[in-house]
C-alpha positions in Angstrom: 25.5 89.0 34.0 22.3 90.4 35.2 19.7 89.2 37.7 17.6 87.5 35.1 20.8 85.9 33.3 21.6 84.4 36.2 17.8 83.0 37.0 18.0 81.7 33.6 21.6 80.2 34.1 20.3 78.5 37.8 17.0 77.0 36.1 18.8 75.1 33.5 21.7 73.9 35.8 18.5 72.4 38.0 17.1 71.0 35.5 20.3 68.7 33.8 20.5 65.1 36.3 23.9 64.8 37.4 25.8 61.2 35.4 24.7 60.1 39.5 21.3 60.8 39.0 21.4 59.0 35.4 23.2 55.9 36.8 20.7 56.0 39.5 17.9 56.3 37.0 19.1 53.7 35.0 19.9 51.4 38.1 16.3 51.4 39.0 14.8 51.2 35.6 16.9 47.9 35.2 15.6 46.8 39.0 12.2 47.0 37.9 12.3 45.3 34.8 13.9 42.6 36.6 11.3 42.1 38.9 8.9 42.1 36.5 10.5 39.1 35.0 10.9 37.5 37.7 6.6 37.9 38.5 6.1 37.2 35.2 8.0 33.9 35.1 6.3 32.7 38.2 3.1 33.5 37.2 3.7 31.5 34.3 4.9 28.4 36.4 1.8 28.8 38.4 -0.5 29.0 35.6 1.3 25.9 33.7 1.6 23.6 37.1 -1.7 23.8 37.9 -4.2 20.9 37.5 -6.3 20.5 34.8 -9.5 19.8 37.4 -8.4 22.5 39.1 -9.2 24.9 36.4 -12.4 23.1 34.9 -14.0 21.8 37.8 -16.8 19.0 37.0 -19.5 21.9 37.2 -17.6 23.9 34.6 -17.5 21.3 31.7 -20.7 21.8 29.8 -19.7 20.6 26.1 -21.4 17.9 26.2 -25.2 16.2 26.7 -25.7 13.3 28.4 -28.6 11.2 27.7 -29.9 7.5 28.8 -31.1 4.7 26.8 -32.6 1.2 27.0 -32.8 -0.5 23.4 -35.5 -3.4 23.6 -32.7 -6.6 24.0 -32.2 -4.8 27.2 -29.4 -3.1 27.2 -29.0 0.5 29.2 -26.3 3.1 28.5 -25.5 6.2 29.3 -24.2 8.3 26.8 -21.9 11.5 26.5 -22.3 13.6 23.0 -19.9 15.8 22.6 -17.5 17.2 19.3 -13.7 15.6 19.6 -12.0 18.9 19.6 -13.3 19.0 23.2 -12.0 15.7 24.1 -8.3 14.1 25.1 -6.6 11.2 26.4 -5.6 11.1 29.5 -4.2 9.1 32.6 -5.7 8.9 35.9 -4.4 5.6 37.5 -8.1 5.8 39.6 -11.8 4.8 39.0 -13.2 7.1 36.7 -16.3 7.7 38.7 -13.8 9.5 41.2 -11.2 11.6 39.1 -14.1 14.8 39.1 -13.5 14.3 35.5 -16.0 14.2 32.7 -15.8 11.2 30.3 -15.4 7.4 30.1 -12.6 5.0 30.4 -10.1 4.1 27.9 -8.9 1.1 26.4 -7.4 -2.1 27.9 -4.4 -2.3 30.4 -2.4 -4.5 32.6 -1.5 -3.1 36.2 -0.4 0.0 35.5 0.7 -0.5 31.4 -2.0 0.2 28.8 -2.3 -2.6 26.2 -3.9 -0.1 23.9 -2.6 2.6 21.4 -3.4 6.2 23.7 -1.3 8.5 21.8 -2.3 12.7 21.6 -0.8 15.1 19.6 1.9 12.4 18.4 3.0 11.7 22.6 2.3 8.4 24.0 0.0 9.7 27.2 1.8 6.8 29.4 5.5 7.7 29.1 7.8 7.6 25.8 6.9 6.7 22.9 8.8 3.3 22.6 8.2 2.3 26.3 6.3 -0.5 27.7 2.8 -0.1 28.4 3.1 4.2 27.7 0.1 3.6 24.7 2.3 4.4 21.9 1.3 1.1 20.0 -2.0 -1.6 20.3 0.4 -4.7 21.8 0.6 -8.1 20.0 -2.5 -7.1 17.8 -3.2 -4.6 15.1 -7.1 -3.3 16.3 -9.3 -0.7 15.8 -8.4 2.6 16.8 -10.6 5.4 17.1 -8.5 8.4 15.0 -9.3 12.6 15.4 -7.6 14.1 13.0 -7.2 17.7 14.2 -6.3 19.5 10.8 -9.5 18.3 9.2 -11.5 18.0 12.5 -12.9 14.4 11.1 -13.0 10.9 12.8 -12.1 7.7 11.4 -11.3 3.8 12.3 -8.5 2.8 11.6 -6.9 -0.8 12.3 -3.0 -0.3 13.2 -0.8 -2.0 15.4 2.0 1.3 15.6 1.2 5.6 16.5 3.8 5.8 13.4 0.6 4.3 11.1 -2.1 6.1 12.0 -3.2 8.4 9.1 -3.7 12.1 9.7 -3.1 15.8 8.0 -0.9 16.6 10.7 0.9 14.7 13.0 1.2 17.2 16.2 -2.5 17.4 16.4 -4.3 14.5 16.3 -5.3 11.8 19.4 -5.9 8.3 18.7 -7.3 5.7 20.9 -7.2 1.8 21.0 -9.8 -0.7 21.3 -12.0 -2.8 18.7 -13.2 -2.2 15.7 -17.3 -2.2 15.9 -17.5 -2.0 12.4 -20.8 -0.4 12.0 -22.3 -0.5 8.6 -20.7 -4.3 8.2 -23.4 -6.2 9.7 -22.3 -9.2 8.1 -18.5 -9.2 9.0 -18.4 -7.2 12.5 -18.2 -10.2 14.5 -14.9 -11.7 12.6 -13.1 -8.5 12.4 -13.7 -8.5 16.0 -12.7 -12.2 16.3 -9.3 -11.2 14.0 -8.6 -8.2 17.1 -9.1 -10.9 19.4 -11.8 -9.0 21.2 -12.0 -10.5 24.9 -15.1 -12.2 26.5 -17.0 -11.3 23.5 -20.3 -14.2 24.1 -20.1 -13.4 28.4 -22.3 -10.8 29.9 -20.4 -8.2 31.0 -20.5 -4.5 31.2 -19.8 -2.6 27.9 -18.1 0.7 27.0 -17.4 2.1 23.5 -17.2 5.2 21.1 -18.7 6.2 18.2 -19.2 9.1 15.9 -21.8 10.2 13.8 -22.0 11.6 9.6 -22.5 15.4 11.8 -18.9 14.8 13.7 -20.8 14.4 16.4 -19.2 11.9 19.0 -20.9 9.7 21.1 -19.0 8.4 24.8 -20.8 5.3 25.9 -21.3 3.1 29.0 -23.8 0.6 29.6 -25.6 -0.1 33.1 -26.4 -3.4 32.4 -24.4 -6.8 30.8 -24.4 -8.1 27.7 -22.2 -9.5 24.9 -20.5 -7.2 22.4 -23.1 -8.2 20.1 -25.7 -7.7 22.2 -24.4 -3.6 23.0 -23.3 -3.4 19.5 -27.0 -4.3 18.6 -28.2 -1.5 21.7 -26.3 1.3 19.8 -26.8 0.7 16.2 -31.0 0.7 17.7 -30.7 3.7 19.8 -27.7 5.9 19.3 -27.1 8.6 16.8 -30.8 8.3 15.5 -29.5 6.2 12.0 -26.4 8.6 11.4 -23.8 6.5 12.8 -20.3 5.5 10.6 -18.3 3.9 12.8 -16.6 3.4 16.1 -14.7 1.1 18.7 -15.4 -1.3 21.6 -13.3 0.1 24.7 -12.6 -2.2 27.6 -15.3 -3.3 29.6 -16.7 -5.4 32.8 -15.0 -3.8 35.9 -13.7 -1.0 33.4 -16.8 -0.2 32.4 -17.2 3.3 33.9 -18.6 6.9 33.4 -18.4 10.5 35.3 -20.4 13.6 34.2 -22.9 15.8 36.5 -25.9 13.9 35.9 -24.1 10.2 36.1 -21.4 8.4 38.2 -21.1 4.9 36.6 -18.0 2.9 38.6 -17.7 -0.5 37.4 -16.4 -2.7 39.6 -15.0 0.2 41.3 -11.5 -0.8 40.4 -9.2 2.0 39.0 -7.9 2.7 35.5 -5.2 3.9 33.7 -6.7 5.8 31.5 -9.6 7.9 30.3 -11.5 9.6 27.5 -11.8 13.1 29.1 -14.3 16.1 28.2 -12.1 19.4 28.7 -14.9 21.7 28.2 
C-alpha cells in the first residue's frame, strides 16, 4: 500500500464514531430532549397557574366604555358596554370594587352559596354541577337568566329553573347567568313576571344592578349610584340606556350588592363581599 493509500485508509477510519461514540451521541440526544420536556412542562404549569388579574391587570382591559347617566326620575348609573364574547362568570368571594377586576356583581347568594343559575361553558362556576349553592340551577324558582350563546354569538332571556334547560347551539360554549327577568318591550306585564320570580324588595329604595343587551349585540353592565325601586331603575334604563335599541335583560341583586369596578369607577355597595361577578376579560 502506498503513502497516499494509507492517508486515504487513516482519513476514513477518523471519520467512522466508534458504537461508544454513537451510544454516547445518542445518550445525550435523549438527555436533551428530556430536559426540554421537562422546561416545557413547567412552563406550561406556570403559564396555566397563574392568575387571571395577573395577566390582565385592570389597566390592560379596554373592551369596554363606560359611561354615566341620570334619567329624569332620578336615578344614576354607571354603565359598562361591552360585546359578551369578552365577558365571563366568575367567583370572587370579595367586594367587587376591590378584586382589580372589571365588571359588576352577579346574581343573589346566601353566605358563601349562590342562589342563582352561574353556569360557563356548561360548569357550575361555584363547585359541581349538582352541589349546593355552586350556581348550576336558579334555587326554589324558575327566573330570568341572562343566556350567551357562544356558537351564534347572540343573547337571550330565558326563564329556567335547571343549566340542563337553558337553550343554546352548543353546550361547551355558552355562560348563563341568574337573576330577574326585566322584560323590556312588556310594559304592561314586567312587574308580574317579576312578581311570579319573586323578585325581592321590589317597592323599597335600594341600590339596583342589572344587564341588558341591545338589537347590535351590544351589552350593557349596569349599577346605579342612587336608590330606587325596580320600577323605578327599570324606568332609568328603558329612558337612557341603549338609545331605543334595547330587547331585553335581567335585574341582578342589589342594595349592598350593588357594586361596579372599571378604571374610571369604583362603585362598593355596602362594601360587603360577593360571591360572584360579571367580569370583563379584555
Amino acid at each position: 500500500m502506498d503513502n497516499q493509500q494509507k492517508t486515504q485508509s487513516t482519513s476514513n477510519g477518523n471519520s467512522r464514531l466508534t458504537a461508544k461514540q454513537i451510544k454516547i451521541v445518542i445518550g445525550v440526544f435523549v438527555s436533551l430532549l428530556v430536559v426540554s420536556g421537562i422546561l416545557f412542562y413547567f412552563l406550561l404549569t406556570s403559564l396555566s397557574s397563574r392568575n387571571p388579574g395577573v395577566e390582565a391587570p385592570l389597566e390592560a382591559i379596554k373592551q369596554y366604555n363606560y359611561s354615566a347617566v341620570e334619567a329624569t326620575n332620578g336615578m344614576k348609573i354607571h354603565v359598562l358596554a361591552t360585546k359578551p364574547a369578552f365577558v365571563t362568570l366568575e367567583v370572587i368571594n370579595e367586594n367587587v370594587s376591590l378584586s382589580e377586576k372589571v365588571g359588576v356583581n352577579g346574581g343573589f347568594f346566601y353566605g358563601e352559596a349562590l342562589m342563582s343559575m352561574s353556569v360557563v361553558n356548561g360548569h357550575a362556576v361555584n363547585g359541581e354541577m349538582n352541589g349546593y349553592g355552586s350556581g348550576g340551577v336558579n334555587m326554589k324558582y324558575a327566573r330570568g337568566t341572562l343566556v350567551w350563546d357562544g356558537e351564534s354569538n347572540a343573547l337571550s332571556v330565558q326563564v329556567v329553573s335547571k343549566a340542563n334547560e337553558v337553550k343554546v347551539k352548543d353546550h361547551s360554549r355558552f355562560w348563563a347567568q341568574g337573576g330577574i327577568s326585566m322584560s323590556l318591550g312588556n310594559d304592561a306585564g314586567w312587574e308580574k313576571q317579576s312578581q311570579l320570580e319573586h323578585a325581592p324588595f321590589a317597592e323599597d329604595d335600594r341600590l339596583r344592578s342589572g344587564a341588558v343587551y341591545d338589537d347590535k349585540g351590544t351589552l350593557y353592565l349596569l349599577v346605579s349610584e342612587t336608590e330606587g325601586s325596580l320600577e323605578m331603575f327599570r324606568t332609568a334604563i328603558v329612558e337612557k340606556i341603549g338609545a331605543g335599541r334595547l330587547v331585553d335583560g335581567i335585574f341582578l341583586d342589589g342594595d349592598g350588592s350593588s357594586q361596579l369596578l372599571s378604571k374610571e369607577k369604583a362603585l362598593p355597595g355596602d362594601n360587603r363581599p360577593v360571591v360572584q361577578m360579571l367580569r370583563i376579560m379584555k
